[in-house]
N, C-alpha and C positions, 0 to 999 in steps of 0.2 A: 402452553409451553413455558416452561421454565426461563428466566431471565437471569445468569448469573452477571452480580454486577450491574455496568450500564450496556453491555453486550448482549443484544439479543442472538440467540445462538444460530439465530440463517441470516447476522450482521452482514455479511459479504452481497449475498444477493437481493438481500432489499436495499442496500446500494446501487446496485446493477440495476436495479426494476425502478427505483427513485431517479437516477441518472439518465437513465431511457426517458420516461414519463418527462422529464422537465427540458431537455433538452430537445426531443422531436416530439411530446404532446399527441396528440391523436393518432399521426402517423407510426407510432410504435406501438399503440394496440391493434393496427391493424395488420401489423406483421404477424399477431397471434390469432389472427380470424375475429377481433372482436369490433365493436362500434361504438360502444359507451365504457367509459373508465371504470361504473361502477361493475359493468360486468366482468372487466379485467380484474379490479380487485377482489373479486367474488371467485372467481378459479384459482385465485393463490390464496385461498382460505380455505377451497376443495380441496387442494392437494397437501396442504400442513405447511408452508412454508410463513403464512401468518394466524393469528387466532380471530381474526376480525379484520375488514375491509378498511377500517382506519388508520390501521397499523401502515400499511402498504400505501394511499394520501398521506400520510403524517413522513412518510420516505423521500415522497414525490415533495413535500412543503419545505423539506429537510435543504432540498437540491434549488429550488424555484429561484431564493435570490442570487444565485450564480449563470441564471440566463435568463438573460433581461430580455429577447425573443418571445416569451413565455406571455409576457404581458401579467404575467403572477407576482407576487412581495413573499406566498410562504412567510417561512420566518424569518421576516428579515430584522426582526426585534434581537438575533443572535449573531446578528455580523458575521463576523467569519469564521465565526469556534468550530465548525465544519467543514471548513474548505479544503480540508488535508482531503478527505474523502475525494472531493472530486479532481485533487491535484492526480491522487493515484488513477484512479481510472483516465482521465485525461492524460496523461503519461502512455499508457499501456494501448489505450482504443479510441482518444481524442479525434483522431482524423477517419475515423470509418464512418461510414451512410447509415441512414436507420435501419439497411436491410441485414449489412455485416453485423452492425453491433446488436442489431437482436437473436442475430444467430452465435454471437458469441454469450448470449446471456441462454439462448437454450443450451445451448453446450453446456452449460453450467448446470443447469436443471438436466439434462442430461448425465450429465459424468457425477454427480454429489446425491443428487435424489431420485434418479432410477424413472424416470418421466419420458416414458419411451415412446409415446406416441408422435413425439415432436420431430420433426425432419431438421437435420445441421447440415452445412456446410461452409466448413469456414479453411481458409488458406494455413501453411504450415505454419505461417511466421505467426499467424495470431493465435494459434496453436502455442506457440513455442511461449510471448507474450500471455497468453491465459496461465499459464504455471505460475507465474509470478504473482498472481494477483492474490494469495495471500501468503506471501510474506512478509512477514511482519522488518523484515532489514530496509524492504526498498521502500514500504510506507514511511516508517524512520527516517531513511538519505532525504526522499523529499522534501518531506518536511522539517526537516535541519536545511537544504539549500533552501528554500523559501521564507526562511525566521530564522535565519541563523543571526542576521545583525541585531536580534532581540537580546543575544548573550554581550554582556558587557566586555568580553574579553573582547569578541568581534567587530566591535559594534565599528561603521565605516571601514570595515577590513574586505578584502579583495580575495572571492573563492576559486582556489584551482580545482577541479574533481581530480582525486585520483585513483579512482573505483578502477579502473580496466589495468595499473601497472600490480596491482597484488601485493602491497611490498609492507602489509601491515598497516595502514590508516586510509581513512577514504577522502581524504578533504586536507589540502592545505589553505591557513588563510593568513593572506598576507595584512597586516596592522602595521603604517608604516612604514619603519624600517626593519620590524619584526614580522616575521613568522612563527603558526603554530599549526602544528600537525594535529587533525581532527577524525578521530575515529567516533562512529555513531553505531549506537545499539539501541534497538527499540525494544519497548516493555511493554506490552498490554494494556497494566494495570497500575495503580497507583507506585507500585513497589514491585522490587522482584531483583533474580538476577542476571548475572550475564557474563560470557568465559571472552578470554583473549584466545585469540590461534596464536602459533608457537612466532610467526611473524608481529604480530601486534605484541606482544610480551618481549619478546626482542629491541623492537623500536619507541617500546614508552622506555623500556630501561637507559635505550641510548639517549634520550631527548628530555627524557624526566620530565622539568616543568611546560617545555614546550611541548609536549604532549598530552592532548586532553580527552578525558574519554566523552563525550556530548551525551546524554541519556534521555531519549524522548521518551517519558511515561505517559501511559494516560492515553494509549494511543489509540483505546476503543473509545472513547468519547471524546474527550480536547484534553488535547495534548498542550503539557510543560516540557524545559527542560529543566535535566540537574548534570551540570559537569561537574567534571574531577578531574583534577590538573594533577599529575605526576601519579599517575593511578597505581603502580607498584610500589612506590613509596607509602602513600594515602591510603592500602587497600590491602584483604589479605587475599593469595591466592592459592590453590593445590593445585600439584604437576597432574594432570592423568594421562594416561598412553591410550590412545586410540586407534584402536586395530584396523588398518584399511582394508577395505573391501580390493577383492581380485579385480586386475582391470582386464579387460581383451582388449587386442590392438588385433590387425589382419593384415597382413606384408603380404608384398608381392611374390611372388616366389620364381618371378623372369623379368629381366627390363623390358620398356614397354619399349624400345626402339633395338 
């Protein structure tokens, strides 16, 4: 299988299967009928999702020094240049039991690679929670709140979230007696780009320098940042019109009393 990059291209669920592995150890291959790891790693080499059994161990080693339960080091020669990884999943399915969160990993092998033998049942909400697990915006927010005082503008500064008001940036931080409006967009790959909505374009022009765009690249293997403070100023942009899709709503058509 092709590697573009440092992204292997089934990145997400040899996450999920290293995550599983390090975190409940034996008791999560036995949610797949199996008894020894290497036989686990031997049916995700039958089905295509690795090219070799070490691929899938080198996942599981990836995860080890993040749960000290384990009695495992993995690679703990690499500190934390991987911990964004398990901050995402930990966010999304940190509190489920080894039996939900292996059924939220067949769901996976279910709905992406057609693996129909596997029985799922998983609740709506973690339903709703699996959508997210690959976008690249909340891998980003995390990992901006987790190392945000890595940026010198931040550094000892005070984070408000403001993801739920809408209102064009996702983060204020307080420096001070200064604030700054912190908008984050995550990148892949070493380089790339990235659009404002018409509310973020709005509110850097109001705020200019106190507004800064936060850019986490790199986010398939260990993630940098690079901000840009007064991004319309500092940056060039084109207008495009984007055609919204029809919505349905369904009204009542008698009060209910």
């Amino acid at each position: 299988m092709e590697q573009k990059n440092n992204k292997h291209e089934n990145y997400e669920i040899l996450n999920l299967l290293g995550y599983g592995l390090s975190k409940f150890d034996n008791l999560f291959i036995e949610q797949f009928g199996f008894t020894t790891k290497n036989n686990f790693y031997k049916y995700f080499v039958e089905i295509g999702i690795a090219e070799t059994a070490s691929v899938v161990k080198n996942r599981m080693d990836l995860f080890d020094p993040f749960f000290s339960n384990n009695n495992r080091k993995g690679w703990w020669q690499k500190g934390n240049t991987y911990i964004h990884r398990k901050h995402l999943i930990d966010s999304l399915f940190g509190t489920e039991n080894v039996k939900d969160y292996s059924n939220i990993v067949k769901l996976y092998l279910k709905e992406n690679y057609k693996i129909e033998e596997l029985f799922v049942e998983v609740k709506p909400i973690v339903k709703s929670r699996f959508k997210k697990l690959q976008e690249t915006g909340l891998e980003a927010e995390l990992y901006f709140m987790n190392n945000y005082n890595e940026i010198s503008t931040f550094n000892k500064g005070i984070l408000e979230d403001a993801r739920l008001y809408g209102d064009g940036y996702d983060f204020q931080i307080n420096v001070n007696e200064s604030f700054f409006l912190a908008e984050v967009k995550g990148i892949r790959e070493k380089k790339g780009r990235f659009r404002l909505t018409e509310k973020e374009f709005i509110m850097a022009s109001e705020y200019k320098n106190d507004y800064i765009i936060a850019l986490v690249l790199n986010l398939n293997d260990a993630p940098t940042f690079l901000t840009i403070e007064n991004p319309i100023n500092n940056l060039k942009f084109e207008e495009r019109i984007i055609k919204s899709k029809e919505i349905k709503e369904y009204h009542l058509i008698s009060d209910i009393f």
